[in-house]
Backbone as CSV, one residue per row, in Angstrom:
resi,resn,N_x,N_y,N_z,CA_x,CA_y,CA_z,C_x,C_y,C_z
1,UNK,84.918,104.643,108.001,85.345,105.241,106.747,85.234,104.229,105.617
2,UNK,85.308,104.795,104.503,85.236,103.847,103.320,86.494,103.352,102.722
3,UNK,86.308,102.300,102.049,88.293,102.080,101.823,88.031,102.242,100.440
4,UNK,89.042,103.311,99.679,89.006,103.121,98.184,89.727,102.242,97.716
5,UNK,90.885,101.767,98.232,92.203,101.211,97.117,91.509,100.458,96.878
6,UNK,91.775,100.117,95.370,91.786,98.698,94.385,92.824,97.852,94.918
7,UNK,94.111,97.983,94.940,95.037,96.881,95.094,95.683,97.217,96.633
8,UNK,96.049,96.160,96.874,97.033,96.120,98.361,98.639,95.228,97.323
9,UNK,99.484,96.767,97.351,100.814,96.360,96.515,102.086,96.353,97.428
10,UNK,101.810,97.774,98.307,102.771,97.883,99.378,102.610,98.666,100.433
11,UNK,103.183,98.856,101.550,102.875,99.650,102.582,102.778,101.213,102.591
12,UNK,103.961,101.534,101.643,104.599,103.027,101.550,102.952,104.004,101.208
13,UNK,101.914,103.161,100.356,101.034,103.689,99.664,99.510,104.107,100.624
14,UNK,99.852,103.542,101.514,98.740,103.269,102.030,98.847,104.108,103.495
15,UNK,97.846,105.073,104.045,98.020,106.589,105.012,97.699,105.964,106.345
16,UNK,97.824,106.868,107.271,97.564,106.373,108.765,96.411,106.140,109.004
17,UNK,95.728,106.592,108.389,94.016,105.806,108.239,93.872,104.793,107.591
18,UNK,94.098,104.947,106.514,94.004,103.728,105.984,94.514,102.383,106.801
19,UNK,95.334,101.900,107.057,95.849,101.470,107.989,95.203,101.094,109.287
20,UNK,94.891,101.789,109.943,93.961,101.842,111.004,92.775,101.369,110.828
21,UNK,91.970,101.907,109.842,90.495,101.146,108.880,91.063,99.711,108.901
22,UNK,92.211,99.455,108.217,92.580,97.551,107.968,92.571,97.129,109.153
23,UNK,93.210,97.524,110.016,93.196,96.902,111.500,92.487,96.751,112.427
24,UNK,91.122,97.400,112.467,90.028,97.492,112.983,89.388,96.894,112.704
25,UNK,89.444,96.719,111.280,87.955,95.741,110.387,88.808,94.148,110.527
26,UNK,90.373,93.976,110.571,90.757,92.530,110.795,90.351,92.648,112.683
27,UNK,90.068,92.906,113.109,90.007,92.792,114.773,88.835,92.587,114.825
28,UNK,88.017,92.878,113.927,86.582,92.566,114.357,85.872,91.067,113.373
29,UNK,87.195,90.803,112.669,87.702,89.591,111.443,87.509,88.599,112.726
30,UNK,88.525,88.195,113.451,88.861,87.536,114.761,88.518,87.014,115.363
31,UNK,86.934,87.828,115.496,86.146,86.553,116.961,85.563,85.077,115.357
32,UNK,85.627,86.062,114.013,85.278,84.075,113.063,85.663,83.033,113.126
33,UNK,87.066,83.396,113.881,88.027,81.853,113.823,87.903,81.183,115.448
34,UNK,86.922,82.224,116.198,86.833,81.487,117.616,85.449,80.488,117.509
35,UNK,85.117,80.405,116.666,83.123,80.445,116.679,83.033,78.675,116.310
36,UNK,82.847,78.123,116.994,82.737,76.495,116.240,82.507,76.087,115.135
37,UNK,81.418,77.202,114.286,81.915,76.814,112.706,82.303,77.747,112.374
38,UNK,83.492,78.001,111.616,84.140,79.165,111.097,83.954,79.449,109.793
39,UNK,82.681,80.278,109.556,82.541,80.530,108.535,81.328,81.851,108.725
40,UNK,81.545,82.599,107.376,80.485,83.084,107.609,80.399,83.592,105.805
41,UNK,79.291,84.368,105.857,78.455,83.925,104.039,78.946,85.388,103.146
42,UNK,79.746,85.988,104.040,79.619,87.575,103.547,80.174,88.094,102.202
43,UNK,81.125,87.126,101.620,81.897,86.785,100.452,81.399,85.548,99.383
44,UNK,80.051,85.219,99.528,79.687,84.029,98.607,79.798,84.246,97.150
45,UNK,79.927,83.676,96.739,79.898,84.225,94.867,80.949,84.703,94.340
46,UNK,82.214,85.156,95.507,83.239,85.925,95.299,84.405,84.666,95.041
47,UNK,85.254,84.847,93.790,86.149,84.343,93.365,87.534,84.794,93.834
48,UNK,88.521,83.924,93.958,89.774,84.608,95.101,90.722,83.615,93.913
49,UNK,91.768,83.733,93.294,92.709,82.850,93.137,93.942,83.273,93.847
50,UNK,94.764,82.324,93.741,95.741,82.476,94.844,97.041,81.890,93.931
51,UNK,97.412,83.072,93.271,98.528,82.916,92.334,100.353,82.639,92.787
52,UNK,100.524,81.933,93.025,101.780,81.513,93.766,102.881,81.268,93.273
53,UNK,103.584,82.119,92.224,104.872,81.584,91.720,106.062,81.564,92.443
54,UNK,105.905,81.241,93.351,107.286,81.369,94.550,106.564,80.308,95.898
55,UNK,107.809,79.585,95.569,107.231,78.292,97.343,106.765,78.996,98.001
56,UNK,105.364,78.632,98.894,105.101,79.096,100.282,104.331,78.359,100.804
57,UNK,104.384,77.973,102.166,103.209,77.407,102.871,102.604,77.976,103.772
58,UNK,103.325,78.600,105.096,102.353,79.393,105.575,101.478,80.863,105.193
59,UNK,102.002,81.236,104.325,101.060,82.521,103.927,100.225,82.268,102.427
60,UNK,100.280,81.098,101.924,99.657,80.683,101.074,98.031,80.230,101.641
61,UNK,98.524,79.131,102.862,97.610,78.613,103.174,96.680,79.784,104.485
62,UNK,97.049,80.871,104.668,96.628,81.675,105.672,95.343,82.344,104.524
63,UNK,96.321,82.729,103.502,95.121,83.550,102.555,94.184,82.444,101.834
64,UNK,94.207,81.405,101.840,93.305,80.561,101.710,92.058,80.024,102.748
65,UNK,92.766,79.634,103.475,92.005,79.603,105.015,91.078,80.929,105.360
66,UNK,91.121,82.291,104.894,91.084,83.746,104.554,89.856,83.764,104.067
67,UNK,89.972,83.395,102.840,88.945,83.144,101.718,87.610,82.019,101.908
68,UNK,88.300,81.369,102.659,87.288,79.817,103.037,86.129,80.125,104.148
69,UNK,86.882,81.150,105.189,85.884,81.171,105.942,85.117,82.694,105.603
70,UNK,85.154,83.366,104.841,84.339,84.641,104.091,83.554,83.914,103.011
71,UNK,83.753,82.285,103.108,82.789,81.482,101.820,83.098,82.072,100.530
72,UNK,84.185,82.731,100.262,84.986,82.865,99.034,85.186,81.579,98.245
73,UNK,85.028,81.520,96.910,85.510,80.249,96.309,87.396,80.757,96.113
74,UNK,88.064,79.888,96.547,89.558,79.772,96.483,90.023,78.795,95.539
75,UNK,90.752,79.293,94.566,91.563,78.816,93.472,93.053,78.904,93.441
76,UNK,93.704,77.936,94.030,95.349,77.622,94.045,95.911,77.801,92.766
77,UNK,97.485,78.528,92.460,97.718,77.922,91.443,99.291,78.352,91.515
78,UNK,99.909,77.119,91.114,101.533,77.425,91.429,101.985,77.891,90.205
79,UNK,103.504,78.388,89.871,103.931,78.309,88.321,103.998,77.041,87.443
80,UNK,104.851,76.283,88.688,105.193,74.928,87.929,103.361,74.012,87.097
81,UNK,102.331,74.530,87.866,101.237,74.235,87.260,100.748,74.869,86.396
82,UNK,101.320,75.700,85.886,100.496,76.822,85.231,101.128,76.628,83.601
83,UNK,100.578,77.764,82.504,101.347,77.505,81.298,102.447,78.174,81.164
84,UNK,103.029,78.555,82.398,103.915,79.468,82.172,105.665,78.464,82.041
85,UNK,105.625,77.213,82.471,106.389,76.257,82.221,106.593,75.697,80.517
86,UNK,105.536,76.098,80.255,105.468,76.630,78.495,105.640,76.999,77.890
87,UNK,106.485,78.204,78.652,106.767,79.502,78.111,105.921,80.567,77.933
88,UNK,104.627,80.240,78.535,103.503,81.580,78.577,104.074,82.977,79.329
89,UNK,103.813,84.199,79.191,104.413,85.074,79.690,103.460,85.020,81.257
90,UNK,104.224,86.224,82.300,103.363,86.427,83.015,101.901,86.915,82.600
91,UNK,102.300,88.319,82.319,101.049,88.803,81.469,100.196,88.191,80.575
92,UNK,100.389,87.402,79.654,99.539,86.424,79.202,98.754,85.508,80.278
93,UNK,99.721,84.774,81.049,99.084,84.042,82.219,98.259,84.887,82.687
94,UNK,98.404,85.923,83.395,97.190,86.968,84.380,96.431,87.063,83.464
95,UNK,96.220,87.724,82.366,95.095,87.813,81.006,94.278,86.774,81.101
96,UNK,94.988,85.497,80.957,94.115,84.435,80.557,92.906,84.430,81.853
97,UNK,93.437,84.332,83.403,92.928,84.719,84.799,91.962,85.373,84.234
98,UNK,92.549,86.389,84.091,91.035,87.546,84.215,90.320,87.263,83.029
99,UNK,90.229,86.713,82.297,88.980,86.085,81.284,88.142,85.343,82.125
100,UNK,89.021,84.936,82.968,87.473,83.924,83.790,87.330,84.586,84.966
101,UNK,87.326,85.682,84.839,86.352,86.851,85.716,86.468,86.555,87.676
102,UNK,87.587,86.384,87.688,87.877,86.487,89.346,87.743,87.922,90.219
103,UNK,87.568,87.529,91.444,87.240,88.882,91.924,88.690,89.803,92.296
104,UNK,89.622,88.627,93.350,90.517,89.288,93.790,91.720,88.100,93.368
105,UNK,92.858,88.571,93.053,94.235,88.014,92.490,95.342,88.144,93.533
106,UNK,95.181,87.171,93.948,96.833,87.204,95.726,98.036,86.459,94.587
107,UNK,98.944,87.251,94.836,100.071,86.659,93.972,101.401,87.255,94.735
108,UNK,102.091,86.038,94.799,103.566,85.979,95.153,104.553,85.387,94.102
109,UNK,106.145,86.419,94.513,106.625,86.372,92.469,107.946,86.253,93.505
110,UNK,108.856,85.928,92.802,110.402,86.406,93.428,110.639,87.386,92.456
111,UNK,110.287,87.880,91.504,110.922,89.690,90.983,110.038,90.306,91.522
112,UNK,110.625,91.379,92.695,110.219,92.526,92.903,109.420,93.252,91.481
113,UNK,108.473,93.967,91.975,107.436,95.016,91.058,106.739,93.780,90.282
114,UNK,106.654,92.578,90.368,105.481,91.887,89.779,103.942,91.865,89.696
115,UNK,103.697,92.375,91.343,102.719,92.020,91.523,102.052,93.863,91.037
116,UNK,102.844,95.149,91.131,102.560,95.995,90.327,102.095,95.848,88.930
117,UNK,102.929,95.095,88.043,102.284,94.966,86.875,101.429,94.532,86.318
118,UNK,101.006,93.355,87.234,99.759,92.580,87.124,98.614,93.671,87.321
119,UNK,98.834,94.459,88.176,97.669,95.293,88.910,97.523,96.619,87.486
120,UNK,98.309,96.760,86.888,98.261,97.674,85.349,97.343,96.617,84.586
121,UNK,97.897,95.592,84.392,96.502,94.826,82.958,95.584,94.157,83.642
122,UNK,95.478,94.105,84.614,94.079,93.360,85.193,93.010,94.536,85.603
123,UNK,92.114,94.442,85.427,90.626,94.603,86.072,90.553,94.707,87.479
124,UNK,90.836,93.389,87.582,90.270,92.767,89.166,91.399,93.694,90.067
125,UNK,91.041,93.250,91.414,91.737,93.426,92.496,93.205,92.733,92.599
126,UNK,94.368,93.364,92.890,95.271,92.415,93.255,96.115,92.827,94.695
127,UNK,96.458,91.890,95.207,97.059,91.597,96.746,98.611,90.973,96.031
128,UNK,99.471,91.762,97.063,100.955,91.418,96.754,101.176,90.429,97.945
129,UNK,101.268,89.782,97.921,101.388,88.646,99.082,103.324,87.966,99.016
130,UNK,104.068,88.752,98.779,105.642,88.992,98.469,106.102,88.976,96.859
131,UNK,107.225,89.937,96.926,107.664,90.050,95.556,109.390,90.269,95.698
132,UNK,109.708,89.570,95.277,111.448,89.988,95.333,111.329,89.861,96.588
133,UNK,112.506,91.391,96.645,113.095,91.524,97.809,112.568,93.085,98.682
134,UNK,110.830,92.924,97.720,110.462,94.730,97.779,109.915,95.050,98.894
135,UNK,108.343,93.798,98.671,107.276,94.688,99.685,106.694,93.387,99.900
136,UNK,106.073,93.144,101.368,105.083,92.429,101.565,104.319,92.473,102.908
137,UNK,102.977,93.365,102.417,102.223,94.118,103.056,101.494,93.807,103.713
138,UNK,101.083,92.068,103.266,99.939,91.763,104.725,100.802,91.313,105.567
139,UNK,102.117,90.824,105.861,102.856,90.738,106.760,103.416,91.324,107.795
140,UNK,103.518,92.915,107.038,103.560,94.326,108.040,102.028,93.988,108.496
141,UNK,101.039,94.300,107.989,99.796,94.753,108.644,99.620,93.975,109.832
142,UNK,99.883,92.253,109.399,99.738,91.348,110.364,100.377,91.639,111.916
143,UNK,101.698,91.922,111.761,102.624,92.503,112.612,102.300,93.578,113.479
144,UNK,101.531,94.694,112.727,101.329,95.742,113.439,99.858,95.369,114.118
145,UNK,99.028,94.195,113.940,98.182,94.312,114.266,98.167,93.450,115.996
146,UNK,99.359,92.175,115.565,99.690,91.752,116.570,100.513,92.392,117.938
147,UNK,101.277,93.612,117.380,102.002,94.616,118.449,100.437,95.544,119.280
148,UNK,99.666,95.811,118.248,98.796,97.285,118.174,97.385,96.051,119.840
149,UNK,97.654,94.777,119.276,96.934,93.909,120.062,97.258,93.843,121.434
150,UNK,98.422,94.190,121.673,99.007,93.801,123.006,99.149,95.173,123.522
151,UNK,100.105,95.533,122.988,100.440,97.473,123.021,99.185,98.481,123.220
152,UNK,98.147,98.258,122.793,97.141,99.267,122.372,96.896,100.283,121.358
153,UNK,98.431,100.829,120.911,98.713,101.839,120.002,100.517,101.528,119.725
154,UNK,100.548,102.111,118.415,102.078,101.687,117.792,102.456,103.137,118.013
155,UNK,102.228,104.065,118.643,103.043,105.493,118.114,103.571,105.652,119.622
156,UNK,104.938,105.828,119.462,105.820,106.018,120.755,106.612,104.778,120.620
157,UNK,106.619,103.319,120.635,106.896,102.666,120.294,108.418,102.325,119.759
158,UNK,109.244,101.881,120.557,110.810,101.224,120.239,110.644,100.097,119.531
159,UNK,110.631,99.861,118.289,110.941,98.539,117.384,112.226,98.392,116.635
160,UNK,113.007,97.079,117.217,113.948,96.983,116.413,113.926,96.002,115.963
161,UNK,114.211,96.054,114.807,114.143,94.834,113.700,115.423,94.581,113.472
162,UNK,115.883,92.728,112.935,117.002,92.620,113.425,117.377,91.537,112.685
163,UNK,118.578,91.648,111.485,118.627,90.574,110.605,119.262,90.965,109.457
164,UNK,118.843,90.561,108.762,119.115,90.397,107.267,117.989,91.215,106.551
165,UNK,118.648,92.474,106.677,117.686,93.585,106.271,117.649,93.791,104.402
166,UNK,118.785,93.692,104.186,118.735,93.989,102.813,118.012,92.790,101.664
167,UNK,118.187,91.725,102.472,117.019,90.878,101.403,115.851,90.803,102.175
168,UNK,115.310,91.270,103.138,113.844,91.274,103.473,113.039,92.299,102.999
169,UNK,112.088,91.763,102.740,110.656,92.474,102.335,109.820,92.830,103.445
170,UNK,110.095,92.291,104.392,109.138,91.830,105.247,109.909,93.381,106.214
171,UNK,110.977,93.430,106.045,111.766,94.435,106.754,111.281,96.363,106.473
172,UNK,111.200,96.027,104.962,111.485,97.380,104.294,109.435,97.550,104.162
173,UNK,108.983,96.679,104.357,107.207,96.893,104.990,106.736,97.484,106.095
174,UNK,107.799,96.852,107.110,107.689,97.065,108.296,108.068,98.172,108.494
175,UNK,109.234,99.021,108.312,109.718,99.982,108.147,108.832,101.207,107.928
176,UNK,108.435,101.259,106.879,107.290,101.684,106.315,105.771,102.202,106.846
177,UNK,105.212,100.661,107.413,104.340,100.868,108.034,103.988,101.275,109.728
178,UNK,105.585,100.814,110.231,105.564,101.110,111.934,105.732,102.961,111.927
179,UNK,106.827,103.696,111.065,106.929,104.791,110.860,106.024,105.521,110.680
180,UNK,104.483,105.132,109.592,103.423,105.870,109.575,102.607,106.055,110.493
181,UNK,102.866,104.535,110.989,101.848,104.416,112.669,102.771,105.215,113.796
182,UNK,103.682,105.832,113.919,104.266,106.566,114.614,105.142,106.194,115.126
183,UNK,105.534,104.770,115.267,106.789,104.284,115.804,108.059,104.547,115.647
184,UNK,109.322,104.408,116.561,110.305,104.744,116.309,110.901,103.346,116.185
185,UNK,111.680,103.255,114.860,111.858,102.160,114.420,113.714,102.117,114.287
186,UNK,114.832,101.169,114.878,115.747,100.935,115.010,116.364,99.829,114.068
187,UNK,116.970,99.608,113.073,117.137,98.463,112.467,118.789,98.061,112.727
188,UNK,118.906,97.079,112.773,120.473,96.197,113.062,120.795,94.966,112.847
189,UNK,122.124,94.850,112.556,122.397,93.725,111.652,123.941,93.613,111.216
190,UNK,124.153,92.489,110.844,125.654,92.463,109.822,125.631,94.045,108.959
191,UNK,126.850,94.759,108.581,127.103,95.288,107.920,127.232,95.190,106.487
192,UNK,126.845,93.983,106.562,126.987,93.360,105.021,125.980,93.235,104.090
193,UNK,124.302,92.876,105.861,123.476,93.183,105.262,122.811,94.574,105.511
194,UNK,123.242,95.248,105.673,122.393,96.744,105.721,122.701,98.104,104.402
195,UNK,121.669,97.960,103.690,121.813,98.519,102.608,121.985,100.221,102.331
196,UNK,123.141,100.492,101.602,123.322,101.752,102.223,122.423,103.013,101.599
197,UNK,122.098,103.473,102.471,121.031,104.954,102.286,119.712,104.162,103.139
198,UNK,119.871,103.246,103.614,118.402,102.626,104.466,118.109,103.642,105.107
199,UNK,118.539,104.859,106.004,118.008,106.093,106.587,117.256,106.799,106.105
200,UNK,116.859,106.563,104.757,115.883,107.391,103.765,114.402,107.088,104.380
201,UNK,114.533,105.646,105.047,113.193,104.972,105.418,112.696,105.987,106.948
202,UNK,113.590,106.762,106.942,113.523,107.266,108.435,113.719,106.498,110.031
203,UNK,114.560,105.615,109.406,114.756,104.791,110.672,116.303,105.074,111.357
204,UNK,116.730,104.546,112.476,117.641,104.383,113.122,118.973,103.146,112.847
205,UNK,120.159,103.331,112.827,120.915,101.978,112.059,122.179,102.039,113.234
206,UNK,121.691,101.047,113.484,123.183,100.389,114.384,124.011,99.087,114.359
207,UNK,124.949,98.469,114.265,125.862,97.337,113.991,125.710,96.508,115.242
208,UNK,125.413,97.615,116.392,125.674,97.196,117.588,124.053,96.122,118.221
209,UNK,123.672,95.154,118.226,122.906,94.551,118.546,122.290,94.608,119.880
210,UNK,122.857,94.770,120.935,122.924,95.108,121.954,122.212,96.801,122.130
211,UNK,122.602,97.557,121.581,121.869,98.878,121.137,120.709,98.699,120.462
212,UNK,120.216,98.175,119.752,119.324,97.940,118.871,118.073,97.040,120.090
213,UNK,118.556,96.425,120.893,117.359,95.842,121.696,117.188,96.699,123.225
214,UNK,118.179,97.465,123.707,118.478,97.963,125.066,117.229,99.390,124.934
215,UNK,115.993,98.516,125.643,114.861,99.670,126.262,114.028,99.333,125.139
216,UNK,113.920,98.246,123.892,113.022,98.241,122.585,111.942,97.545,123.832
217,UNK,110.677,97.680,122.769,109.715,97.403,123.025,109.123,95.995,122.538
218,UNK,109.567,96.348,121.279,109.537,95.289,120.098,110.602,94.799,119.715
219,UNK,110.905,93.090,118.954,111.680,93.177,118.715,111.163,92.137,117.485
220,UNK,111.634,92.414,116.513,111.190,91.596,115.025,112.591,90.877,114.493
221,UNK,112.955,89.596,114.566,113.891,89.127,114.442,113.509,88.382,112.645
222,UNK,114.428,88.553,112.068,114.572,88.342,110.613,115.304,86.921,109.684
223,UNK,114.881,86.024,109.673,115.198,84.859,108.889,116.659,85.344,108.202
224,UNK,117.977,84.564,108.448,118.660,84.802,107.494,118.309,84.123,105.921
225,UNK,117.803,84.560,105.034,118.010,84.257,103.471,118.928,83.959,102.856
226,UNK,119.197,82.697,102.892,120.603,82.037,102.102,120.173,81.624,100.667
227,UNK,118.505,81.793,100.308,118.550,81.085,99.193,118.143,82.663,98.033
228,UNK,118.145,83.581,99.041,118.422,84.786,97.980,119.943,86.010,98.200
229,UNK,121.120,84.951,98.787,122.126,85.756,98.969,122.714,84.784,97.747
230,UNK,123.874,85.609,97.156,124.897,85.388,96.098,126.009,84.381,96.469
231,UNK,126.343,84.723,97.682,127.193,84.288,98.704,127.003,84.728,99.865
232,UNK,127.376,83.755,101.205,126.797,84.489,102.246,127.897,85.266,103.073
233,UNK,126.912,86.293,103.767,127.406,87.574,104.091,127.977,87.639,105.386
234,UNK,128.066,87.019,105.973,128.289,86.071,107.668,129.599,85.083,107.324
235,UNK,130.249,85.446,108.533,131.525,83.759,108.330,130.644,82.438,108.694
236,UNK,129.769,81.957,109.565,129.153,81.309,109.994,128.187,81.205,111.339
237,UNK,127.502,80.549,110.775,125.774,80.436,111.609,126.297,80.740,113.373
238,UNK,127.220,80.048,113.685,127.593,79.941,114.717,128.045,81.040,115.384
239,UNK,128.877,81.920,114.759,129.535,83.623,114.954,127.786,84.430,114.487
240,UNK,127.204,83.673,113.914,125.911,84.982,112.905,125.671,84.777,114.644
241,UNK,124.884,83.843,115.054,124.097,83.575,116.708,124.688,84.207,117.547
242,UNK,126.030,84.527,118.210,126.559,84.969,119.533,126.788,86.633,118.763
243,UNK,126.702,86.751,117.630,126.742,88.329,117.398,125.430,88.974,117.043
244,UNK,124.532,88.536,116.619,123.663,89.014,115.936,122.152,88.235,116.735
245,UNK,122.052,87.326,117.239,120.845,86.369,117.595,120.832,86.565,118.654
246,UNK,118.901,86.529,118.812,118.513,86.853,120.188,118.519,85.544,120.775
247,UNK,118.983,86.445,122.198,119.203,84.778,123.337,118.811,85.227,124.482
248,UNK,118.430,84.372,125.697,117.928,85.232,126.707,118.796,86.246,126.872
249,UNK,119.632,86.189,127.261,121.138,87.201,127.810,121.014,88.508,127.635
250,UNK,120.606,88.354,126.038,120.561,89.639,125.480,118.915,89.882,125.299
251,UNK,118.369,89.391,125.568,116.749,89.830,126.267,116.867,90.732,126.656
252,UNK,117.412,90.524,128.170,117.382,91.004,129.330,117.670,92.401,129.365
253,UNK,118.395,93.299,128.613,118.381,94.753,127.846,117.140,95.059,127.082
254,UNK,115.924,94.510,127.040,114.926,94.746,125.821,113.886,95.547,127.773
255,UNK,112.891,96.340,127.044,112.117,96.763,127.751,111.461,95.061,128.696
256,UNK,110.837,94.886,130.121,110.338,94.195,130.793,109.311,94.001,129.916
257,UNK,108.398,93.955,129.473,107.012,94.131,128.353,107.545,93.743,127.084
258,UNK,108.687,93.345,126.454,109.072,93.236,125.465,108.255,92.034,124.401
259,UNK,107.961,92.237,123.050,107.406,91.506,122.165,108.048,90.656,121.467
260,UNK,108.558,89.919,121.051,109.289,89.198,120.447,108.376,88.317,119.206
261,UNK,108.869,88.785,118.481,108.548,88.375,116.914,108.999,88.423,115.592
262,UNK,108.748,87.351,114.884,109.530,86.554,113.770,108.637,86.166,112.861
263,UNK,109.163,86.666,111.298,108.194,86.494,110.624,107.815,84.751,109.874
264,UNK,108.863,83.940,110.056,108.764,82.476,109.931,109.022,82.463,108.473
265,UNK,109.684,81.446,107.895,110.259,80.409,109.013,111.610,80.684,109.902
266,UNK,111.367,80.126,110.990,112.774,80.366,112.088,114.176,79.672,111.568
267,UNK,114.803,80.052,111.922,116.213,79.348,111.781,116.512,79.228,113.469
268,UNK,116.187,78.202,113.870,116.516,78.265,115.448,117.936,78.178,115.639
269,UNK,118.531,78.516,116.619,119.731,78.511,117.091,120.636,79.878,116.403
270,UNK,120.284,80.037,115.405,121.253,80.603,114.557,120.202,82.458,114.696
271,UNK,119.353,83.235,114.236,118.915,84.212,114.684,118.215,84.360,115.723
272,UNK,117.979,82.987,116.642,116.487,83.206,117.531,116.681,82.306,118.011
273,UNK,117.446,82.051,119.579,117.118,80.669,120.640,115.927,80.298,120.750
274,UNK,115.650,78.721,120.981,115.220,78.250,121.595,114.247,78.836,122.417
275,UNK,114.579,79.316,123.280,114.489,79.907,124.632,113.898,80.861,124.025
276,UNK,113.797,82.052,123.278,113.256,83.208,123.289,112.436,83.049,122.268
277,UNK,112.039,81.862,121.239,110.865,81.415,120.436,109.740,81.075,121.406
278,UNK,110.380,80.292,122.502,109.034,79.331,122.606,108.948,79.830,124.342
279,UNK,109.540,81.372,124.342,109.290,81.733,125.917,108.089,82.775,126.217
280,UNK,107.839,83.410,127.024,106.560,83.888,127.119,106.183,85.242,126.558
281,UNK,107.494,85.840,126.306,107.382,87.361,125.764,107.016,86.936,123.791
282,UNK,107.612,85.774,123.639,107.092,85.357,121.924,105.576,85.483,121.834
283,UNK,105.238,86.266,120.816,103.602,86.318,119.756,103.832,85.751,118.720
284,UNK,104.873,84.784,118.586,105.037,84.816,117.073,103.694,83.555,115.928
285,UNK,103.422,82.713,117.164,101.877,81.720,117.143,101.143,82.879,116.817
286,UNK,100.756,84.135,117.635,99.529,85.011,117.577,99.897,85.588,116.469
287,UNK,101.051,86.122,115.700,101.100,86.812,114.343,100.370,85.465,113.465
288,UNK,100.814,84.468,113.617,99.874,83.253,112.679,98.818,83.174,112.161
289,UNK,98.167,83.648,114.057,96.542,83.329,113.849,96.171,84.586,113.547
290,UNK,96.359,85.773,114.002,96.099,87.101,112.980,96.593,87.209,111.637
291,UNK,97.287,86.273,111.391,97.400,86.744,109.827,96.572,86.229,108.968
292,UNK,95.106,84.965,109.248,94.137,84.755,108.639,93.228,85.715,109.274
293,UNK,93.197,86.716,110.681,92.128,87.824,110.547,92.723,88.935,109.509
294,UNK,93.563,89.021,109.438,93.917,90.208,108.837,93.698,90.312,107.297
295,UNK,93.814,89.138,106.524,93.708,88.767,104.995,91.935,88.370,104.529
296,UNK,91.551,88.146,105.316,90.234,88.073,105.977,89.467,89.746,105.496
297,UNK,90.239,90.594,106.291,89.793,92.139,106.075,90.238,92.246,104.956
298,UNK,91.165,92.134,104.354,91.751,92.445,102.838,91.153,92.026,102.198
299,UNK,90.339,91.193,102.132,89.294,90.292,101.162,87.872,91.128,101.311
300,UNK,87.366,91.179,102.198,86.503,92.141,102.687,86.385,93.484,102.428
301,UNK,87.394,93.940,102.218,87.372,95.858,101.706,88.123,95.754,100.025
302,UNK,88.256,94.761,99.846,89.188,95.454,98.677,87.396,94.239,97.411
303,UNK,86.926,93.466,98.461,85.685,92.806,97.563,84.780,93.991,97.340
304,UNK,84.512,94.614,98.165,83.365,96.101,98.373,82.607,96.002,98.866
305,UNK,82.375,94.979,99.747,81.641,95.159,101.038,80.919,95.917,102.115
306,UNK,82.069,96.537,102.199,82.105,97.519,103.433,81.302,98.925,102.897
């Protein structure tokens, strides 16, 4: 099939085909990064900047690495480098961008709907690569591509996601995108963080942690965010772990086949032992290395390639 979208903003937008088209064309992304030189010419001439107003290292450098081996020219650029420490607006900043005629615009913002507005005055292509606390879509895709890898198919599917739901993006993507792919999706957590009317997403909500993993298939464990809570929502790390954090113990209720995955960075001890990071049911290395096939395809269908 052909892919129309111009922009990759969020999951909600994008149909069960569509979807499926991304995941197919990143799977066949995959064998580039096995090949002794990793590269190939199919993106030459094509301009990529990689607009970053919000710290990141691993998904900065994934969509770079992305771009490098499609022989994309890749252009970094943080805020603190930019004129926006100047007082340049966003919109002015993106303007100025698209004067020098780039193909595709990856940008990460901490206000939610940023990377929407950019995608109103620009031309070019733009990729939401996180915003706020909204959407961040190659992270679902990545996810589903790493379950859809092992699993074969996401529809039927027990996923419970498990954390600090109300400041993840990564949560309310997932949500989103496991539901279209057919999954039955369970979310659980502090009460403090679960935002109320989250059932709108069509998912399942339980307090009870133990419920939330007993017969899952999947299990997506969630970074607590202390540097976007007000105050934190937990008495401490230590009570967050024996109530809320996966440990073997509480494995052992998850389906025999169970997936275990985390979108990084970990907080060890405190949402995610030891033991169940670095034990054999964890993909969370393989979401890594699929998340340069997967941005790979996003570069590829949204350049016009295909």
């Amino acid at each position: 099939m052909s892919f129309n979208k111009k922009h990759i903003l969020d999951i909600g937008s994008l149909s069960h085909e569509e979807i499926t088209h991304i995941l197919d064309t990143a799977d066949s992304m995959k064998e580039i990064s096995e090949r002794p030189v990793k590269k190939v010419p199919t993106l030459r001439g094509k301009t990529i900047i990689l607009f970053f107003h919000e710290p990141s290292t691993r998904t900065k450098v994934s969509f770079d690495i992305a771009a490098k081996r499609l022989s994309a020219d890749s252009i970094s650029i943080s805020s603190s480098g930019s004129s926006m420490v100047k007082g340049e607006t966003l919109i002015d900043t993106a303007k100025n961008l698209q004067a020098m005629r780039p193909d595709i615009v990856v940008m990460r913002h901490s206000s939610s709907g940023a990377s929407n507005i950019l995608s109103k005055v620009l031309d070019t292509s733009v990729i939401n690569a996180g915003d706020g606390m909204h959407a961040h879509p190659s992270q679902s895709l990545l996810d589903m591509m790493s379950i859809r890898e092992v699993k074969g198919d996401l529809k039927g599917l027990k996923v419970a996601i498990i954390g600090d739901i109300a400041h993840s993006r990564v949560a309310r993507s997932n949500m989103e995108g496991l539901k279209t792919m057919g999954a039955e999706v369970i979310i659980s957590g502090p009460p403090t963080m679960i935002p109320i009317g989250i059932e709108s997403y069509g998912v399942k909500v339980t307090y009870d942690v133990n419920e939330a993993v007993a017969g899952a298939d999947v299990i997506i464990m969630l970074r607590i965010q202390k540097e976007r809570q007000e105050n934190f929502l937990f008495s401490t790390e230590r009570e967050y772990s024996k109530t809320f954090g996966l440990n073997e113990d509480r494995l052992k209720l998850a389906d025999p086949n169970v997936l275990i995955m985390h979108p990084g960075p970990m907080n060890r001890g405190v949402e995610i032992s030891n033991e169940v990071a670095d034990g054999p049911y964890s993909v969370i290395l393989e979401q890594v290395t699929n998340g340069v096939a997967l941005r790979m395809a996003l570069f590829y269908l949204l350049a016009g390639v295909s």
